[in-house]
C-alpha positions in Angstrom: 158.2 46.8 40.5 159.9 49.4 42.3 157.0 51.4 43.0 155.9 48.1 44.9 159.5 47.5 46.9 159.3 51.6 47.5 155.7 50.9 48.9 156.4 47.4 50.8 159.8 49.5 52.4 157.9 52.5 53.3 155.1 50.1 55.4 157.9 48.6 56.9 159.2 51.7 58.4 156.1 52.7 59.6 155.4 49.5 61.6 159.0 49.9 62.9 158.2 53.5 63.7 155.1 52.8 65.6 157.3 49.6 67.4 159.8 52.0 68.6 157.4 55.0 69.9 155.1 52.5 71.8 158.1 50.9 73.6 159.1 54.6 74.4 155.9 55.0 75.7 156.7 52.0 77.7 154.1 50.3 76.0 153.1 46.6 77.5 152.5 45.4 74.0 149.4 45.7 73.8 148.4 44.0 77.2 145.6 44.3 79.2 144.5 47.4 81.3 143.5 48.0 84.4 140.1 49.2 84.8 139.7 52.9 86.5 143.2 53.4 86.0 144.2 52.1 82.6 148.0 51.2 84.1 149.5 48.3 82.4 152.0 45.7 83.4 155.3 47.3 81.7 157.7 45.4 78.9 161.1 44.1 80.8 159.9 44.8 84.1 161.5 41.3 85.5 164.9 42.8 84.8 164.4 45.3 86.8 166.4 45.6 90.2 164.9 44.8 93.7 164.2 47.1 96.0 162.7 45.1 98.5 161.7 41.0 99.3 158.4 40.7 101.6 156.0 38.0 103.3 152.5 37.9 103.7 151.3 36.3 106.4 147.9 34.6 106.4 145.3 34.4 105.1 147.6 35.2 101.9 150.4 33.5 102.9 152.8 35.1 100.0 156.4 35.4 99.7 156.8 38.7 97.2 159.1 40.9 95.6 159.3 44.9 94.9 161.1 45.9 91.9 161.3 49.1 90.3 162.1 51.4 86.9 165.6 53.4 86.9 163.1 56.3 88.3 162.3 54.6 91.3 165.7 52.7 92.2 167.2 56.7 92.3 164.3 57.9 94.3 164.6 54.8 97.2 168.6 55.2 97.2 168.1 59.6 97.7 165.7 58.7 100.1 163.6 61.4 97.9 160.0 62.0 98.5 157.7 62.5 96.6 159.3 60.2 94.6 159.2 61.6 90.5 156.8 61.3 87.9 157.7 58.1 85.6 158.2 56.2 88.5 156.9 52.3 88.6 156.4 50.0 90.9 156.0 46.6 90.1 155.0 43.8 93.5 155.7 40.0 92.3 153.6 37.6 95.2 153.6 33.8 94.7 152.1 31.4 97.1 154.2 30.4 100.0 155.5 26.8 99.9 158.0 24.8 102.3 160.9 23.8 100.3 160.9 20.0 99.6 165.0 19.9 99.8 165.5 21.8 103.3 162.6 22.5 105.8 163.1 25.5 106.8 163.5 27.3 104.1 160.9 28.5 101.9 160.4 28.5 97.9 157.7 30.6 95.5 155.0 28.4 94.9 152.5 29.5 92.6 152.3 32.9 90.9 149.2 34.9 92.6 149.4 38.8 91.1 151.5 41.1 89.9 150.5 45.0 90.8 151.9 48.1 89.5 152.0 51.6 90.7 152.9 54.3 88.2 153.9 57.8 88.9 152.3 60.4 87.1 151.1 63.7 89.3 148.6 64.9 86.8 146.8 62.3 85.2 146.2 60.3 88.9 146.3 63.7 90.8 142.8 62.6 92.7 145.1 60.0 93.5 148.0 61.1 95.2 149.6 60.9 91.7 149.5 57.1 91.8 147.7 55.1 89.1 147.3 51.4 90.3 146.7 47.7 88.8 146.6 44.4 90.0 146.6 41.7 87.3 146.4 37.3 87.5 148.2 35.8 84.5 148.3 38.8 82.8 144.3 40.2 83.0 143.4 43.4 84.8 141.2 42.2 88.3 137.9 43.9 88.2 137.0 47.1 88.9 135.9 46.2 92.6 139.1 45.3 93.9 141.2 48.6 91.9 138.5 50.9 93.9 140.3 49.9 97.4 144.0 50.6 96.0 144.2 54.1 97.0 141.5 54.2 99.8 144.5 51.7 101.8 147.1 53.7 100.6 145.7 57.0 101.8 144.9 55.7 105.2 148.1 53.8 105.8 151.1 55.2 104.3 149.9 58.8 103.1 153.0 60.0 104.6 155.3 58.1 102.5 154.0 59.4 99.1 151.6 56.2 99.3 153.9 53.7 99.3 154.2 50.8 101.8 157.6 49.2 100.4 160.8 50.5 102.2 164.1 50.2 100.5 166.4 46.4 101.4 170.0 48.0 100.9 
């Protein structure tokens, strides 16, 4: 009998183990990947604080939201560039809509995508050090539309370490 609690307490502590180092790793749980990349949408990341509100004009007509890791809230407020390895990116977009309570003011509609950028100047170094995804409900987009991530990057805001979002103080 102990022998069997020893053994049932010891695969306990290994599935808490394993728990713990994936959530260090910042982990997703187990979510989906984006393809080319392999960046997945991280664990808490609606916590996280803004760094800047957008809209997307037509044809997308989107209202979004930039919000970042610890990392990247540093990097925007010491105006540092290249901003550091670990940093992450995270854009919320949701479909446009007129609120029904006030005209002229506008609500988030349907959720569209969320994309992530994450940081990392080795492993994405063909890449300007940026890994991308784009995921709908949770599920990577195909490979298709993760080849143009870096190409608009690189030709629009190459000198701002590839990022488009300014700070909102």
């Amino acid at each position: 009998m102990k022998l069997l609690h020893l053994a049932v307490l010891s695969g306990v502590a290994a599935l808490v183990a394993l728990s713990v180092a994936g959530a260090a790793m910042g982990d997703s749980g187990g979510g989906d990947a984006s393809p080319i990349y392999g960046v997945q949408v991280p664990d808490g990341y609606r916590k996280w604080a803004l760094i800047a509100p957008a809209q997307e004009a037509a044809p997308l007509n989107e209202l979004r939201a930039v919000v970042g890791n610890d990392l990247a809230i540093k990097a925007y407020q010491d105006s540092a560039l290249p901003f550091p390895d670990g940093t992450v990116l995270v854009k919320l977009a949701w479909k446009h809509v007129q609120s029904p309570e006030f005209e002229p003011a506008s609500i988030p509609g349907a959720a569209t995508t969320v994309q992530v950028m994450v940081k990392d100047s080795s492993k994405y170094a063909a890449t300007g050090g940026w890994g991308f995804g784009r995921f709908i409900n949770g599920k990577a987009v195909d490979q298709a539309q993760h080849e143009t991530c870096f190409a608009c990057h690189q030709a629009r805001v190459k000198n701002h370490d590839f990022v488009f979002t300014r700070y909102a103080p």
